[in-house]
N, C-alpha and C positions, 0 to 999 in steps of 0.2 A: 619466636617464629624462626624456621629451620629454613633458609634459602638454599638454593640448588645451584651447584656449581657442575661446570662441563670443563672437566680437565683431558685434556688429548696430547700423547707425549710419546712417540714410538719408542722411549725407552721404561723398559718397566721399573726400574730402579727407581729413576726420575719422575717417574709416575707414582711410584707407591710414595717417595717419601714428600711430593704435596699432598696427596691425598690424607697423609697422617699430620702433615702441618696446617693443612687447611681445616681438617676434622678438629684441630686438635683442642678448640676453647668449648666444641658443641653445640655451635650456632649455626654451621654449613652441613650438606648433604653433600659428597662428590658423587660424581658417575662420570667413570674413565672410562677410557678408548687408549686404545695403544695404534687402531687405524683409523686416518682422520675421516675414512670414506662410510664406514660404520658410524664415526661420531655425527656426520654431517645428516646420515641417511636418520640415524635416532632422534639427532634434536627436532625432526618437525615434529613428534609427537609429543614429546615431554618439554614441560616449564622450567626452564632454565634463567638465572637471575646475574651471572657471572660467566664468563669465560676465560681458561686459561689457553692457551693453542702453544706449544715448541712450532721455533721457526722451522728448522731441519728435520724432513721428516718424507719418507717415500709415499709415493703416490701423488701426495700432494700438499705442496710445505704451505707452512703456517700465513704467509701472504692470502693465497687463492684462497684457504679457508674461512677464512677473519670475511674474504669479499665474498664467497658464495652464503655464508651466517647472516651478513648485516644485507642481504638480499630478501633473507625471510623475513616478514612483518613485525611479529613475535622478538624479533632479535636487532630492532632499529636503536634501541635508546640503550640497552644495558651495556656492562663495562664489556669491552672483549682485550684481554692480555695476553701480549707476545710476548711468551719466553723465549730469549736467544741470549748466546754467548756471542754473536759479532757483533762488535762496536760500530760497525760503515753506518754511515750519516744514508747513503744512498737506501739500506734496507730498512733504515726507520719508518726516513720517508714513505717509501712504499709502503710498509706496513700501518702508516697514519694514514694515508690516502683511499687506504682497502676500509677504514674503518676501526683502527684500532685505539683504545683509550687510552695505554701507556705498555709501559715496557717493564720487565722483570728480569734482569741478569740469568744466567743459567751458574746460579755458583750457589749450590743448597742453601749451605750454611752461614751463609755472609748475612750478617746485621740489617745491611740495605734491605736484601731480599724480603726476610724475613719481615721488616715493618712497611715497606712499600702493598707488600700481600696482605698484611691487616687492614690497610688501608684502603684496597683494594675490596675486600671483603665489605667494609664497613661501607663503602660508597654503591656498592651492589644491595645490599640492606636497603640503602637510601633510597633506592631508583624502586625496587620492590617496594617500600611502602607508599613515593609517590605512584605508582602504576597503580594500588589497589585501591589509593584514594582517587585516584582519577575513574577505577573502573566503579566504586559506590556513585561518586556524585552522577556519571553516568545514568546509571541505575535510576537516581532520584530523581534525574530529568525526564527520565522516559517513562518515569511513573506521575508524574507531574503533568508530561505532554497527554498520556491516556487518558487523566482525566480531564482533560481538556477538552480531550475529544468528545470522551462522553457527552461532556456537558452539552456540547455544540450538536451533538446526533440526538440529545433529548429534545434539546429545542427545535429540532427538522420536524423528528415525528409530532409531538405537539403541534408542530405550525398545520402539519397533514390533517392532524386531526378535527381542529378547527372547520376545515373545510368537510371533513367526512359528516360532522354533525348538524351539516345544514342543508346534506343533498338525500337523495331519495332512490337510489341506486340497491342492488342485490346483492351485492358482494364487496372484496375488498379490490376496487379497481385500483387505487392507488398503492398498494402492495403488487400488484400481478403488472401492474407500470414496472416498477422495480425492477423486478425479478428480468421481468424482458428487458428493459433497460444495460443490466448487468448484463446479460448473456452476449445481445449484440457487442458492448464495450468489448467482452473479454474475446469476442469472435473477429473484432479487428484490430485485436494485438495490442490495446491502450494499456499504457502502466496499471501497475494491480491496484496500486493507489488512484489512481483515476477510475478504474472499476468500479471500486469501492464505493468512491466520492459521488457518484454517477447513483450507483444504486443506492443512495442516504436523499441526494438531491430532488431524485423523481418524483417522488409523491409530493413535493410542492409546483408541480407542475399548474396545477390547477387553483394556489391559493389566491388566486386574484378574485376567487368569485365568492369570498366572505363578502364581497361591496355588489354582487347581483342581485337584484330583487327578486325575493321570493318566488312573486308571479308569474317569472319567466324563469328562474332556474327549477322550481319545480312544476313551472307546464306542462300537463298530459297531452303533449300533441307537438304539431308543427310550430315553428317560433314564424312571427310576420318577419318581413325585413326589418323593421325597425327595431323587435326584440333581439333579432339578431345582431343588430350593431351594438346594441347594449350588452347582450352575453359577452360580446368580438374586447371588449375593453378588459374583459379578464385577465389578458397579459399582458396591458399596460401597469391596472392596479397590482397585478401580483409583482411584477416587478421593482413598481413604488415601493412596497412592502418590504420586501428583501433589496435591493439600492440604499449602499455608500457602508456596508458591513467590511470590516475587517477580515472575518473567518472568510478561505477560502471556500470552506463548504457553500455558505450562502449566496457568496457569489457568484457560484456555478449554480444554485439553484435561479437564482435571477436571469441569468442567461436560459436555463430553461424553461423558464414562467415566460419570457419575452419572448423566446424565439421556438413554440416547439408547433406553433400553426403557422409557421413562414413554410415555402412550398420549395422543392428544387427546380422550377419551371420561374420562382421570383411571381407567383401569383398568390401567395398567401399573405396574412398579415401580423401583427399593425406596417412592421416596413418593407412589404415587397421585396426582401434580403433572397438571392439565387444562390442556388449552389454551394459554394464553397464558404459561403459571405455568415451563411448562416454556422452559429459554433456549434461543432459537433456533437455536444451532447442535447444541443435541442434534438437535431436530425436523430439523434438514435431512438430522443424520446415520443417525438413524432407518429416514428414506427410503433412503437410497441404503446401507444396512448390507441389512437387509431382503430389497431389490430384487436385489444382489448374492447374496448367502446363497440366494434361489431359483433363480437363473436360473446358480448352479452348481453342478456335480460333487463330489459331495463321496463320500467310501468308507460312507456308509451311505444315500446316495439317488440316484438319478440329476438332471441337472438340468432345471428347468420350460424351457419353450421359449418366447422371449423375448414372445411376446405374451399367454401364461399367467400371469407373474410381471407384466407390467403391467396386466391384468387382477385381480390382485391387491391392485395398490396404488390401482386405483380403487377397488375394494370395501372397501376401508380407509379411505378419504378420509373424512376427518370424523369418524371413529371411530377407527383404528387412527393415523392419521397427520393432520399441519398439512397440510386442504387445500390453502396455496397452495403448500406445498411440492411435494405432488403434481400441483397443474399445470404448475408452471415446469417439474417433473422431464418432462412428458409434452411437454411443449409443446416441448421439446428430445431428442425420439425419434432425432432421427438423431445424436445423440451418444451416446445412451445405447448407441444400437446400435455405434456406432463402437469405444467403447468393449468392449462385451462381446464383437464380433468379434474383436478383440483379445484376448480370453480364449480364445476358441473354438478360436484357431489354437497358440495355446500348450494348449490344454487337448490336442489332439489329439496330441502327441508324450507322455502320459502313460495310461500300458498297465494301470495300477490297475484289477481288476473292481468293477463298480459294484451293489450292492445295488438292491433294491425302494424306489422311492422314496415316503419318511415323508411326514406332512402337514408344512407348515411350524411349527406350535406344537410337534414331536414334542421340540426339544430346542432349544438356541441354538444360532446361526451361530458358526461356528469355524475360526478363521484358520490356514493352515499354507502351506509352501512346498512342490512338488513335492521328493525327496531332493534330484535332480541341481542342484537350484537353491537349496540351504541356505546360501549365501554370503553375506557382510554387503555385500559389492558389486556382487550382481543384485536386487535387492532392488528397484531404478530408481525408487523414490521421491526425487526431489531439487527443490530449488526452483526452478520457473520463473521466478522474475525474476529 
């Protein structure tokens, strides 16, 4: 294995003949400079393993160099060597304080020189193969952590899907949850990891009503009050479900199963949470749960026509929903439309008679898959990165 030495030495003499002492067993590569300002400008690009720097040298002696090198990231841990001819204690120092690993006389052919630079060599070897074993195990962690992840994003959609095979819905609500989900996230600046996690979490919005009774999750019509308090438990039980998990995925979906019907007015439920109180990823999914649920087909209403349902969420803004959620969601119409066109064209290959359509408080939104599409692998929830 050939390592890469950076020798910079305004004398060419003195440059050529470490380059021919450092080349000379055929284990090192040199690349010299005779100006250290070339040398300094080249090392950000190329991999270097070893450093030799002369103190004495125009533009700018071997001190400033060593401390503008061990500035680059790249160049934290490898050896960097001062070659000089002055003995002063004072310029060592300096030159240990800038960062430098040892010292190397300026006298060619002295014995010292000669085995101290092997030595030198051989400790740059060292540092290179712990860096390439630091950069594998790396590597294995982060192929470890992936599948991790997977595992954890299998177990979302799954949870999702549970809930898809017991509602009665035209499309994939719990996918176009998502997607709007994601959009507003990344429309209010949240980490791309938070995005992410957002758009995996959403489709468990609704898994609390695997414990709804049939009779009222799939009722063709208005729910009484009392059905509706029994629906309203959905994101207590969902949350039961996903509560006391480790992965943070889940635990952001639990915070969305719990809080994505609490209101910014502090009039929603189960706990009356206002404003701020409620965690932002309910509030994003709130919106786009909502906005989806009117602007579709469902077998006891027809759906609102996509500027009615956003007319909607402005007459909400500040009351029913996190304004700024409702503007990112607005200020992004041509996605939202994108999106819901997309619904439209898959809605139209389903032959279901549509009832008189209810106000929207008439009951909760509820998730289901057309029959032909009850499969755990059209579902097309998966992870975009």
């Amino acid at each position: 294995m050939l390592i890469q030495a950076l020798v910079v030495d305004d004398s060419r003499s003195a440059l050529d003949y470490l380059k021919r002492t450092i080349e000379a067993d055929g284990q090192v590569h040199v690349i010299a400079f005779t100006d250290p300002l070339e040398a300094l400008s080249s090392a950000r690009n190329i991999d270097i393993d070893i450093v030799f720097a002369d103190y004495e040298m125009p533009k700018m002696d071997g001190i400033s160099l060593i401390r503008r090198l061990r500035s680059l990231p790249k160049f934290s841990d490898i050896p960097i060597v001062m070659i000089t001819s002055i003995e002063s204690d004072e310029v060592r120092l300096q030159a240990l304080d800038a960062g430098a690993t040892d010292f190397l006389p300026k006298r060619p052919k002295s014995l010292e020189t000669q085995v101290r630079l092997r030595n030198m060599i051989r400790l740059g070897s060292a540092v290179r193969k712990l860096n390439d074993r630091a950069a594998l195990l790396a590597s294995e962690v982060a192929r470890a952590t992936h599948a991790l992840q997977e595992r954890e994003e299998e177990i979302i959609l799954r949870l999702a899907l549970s809930v898809e095979y017991r509602d009665n819905d035209t499309g994939d609500h719990t996918l176009r949850v998502a997607k709007y989900s994601r959009m507003i996230a990344e429309g209010l600046g949240l980490p791309e990891r938070l995005c992410r996690d957002i758009y995996l979490a959403a489709p468990l919005h609704d898994v609390g009503k695997v414990a709804t009774p049939d009779h009222i999750l799939l009722k063709p019509g208005k729910l009484t009050p009392d059905e509706i308090a029994v629906m309203q438990t959905h994101t207590t039980i969902g949350a039961s479900i996903l509560a006391g998990s480790r992965c943070e995925l889940i635990q952001l979906a639990a915070d969305i199963a719990i809080g994505h019907h609490e209101r910014w007015d502090g009039k929603g439920y189960p706990n009356k949470l206002k404003g701020a109180e409620i965690p932002i990823a309910a509030r994003i999914v709130a919106v786009a749960d909502v906005f989806d649920a009117l602007a579709t087909a469902r077998p006891y209403k027809v759906a609102m026509p996509l500027p009615v349902a956003r007319q909607h969420l402005e007459n909400g803004r500040g009351q029913h929903f996190d304004p700024t959620c409702v503007d990112v969601f607005l200020a992004r119409w041509d996605e939202v439309v994108a999106i819901a066109t997309e619904r439209l064209k898959l809605q139209q290959t389903h032959d279901a008679p549509l009832q008189p359509s209810l106000p929207p408080d008439a009951r909760e939104p509820t998730i289901t898959l057309p029959a032909s599409n009850r499969k755990a692998g059209q579902m097309g929830l998966v992870p975009s990165e």
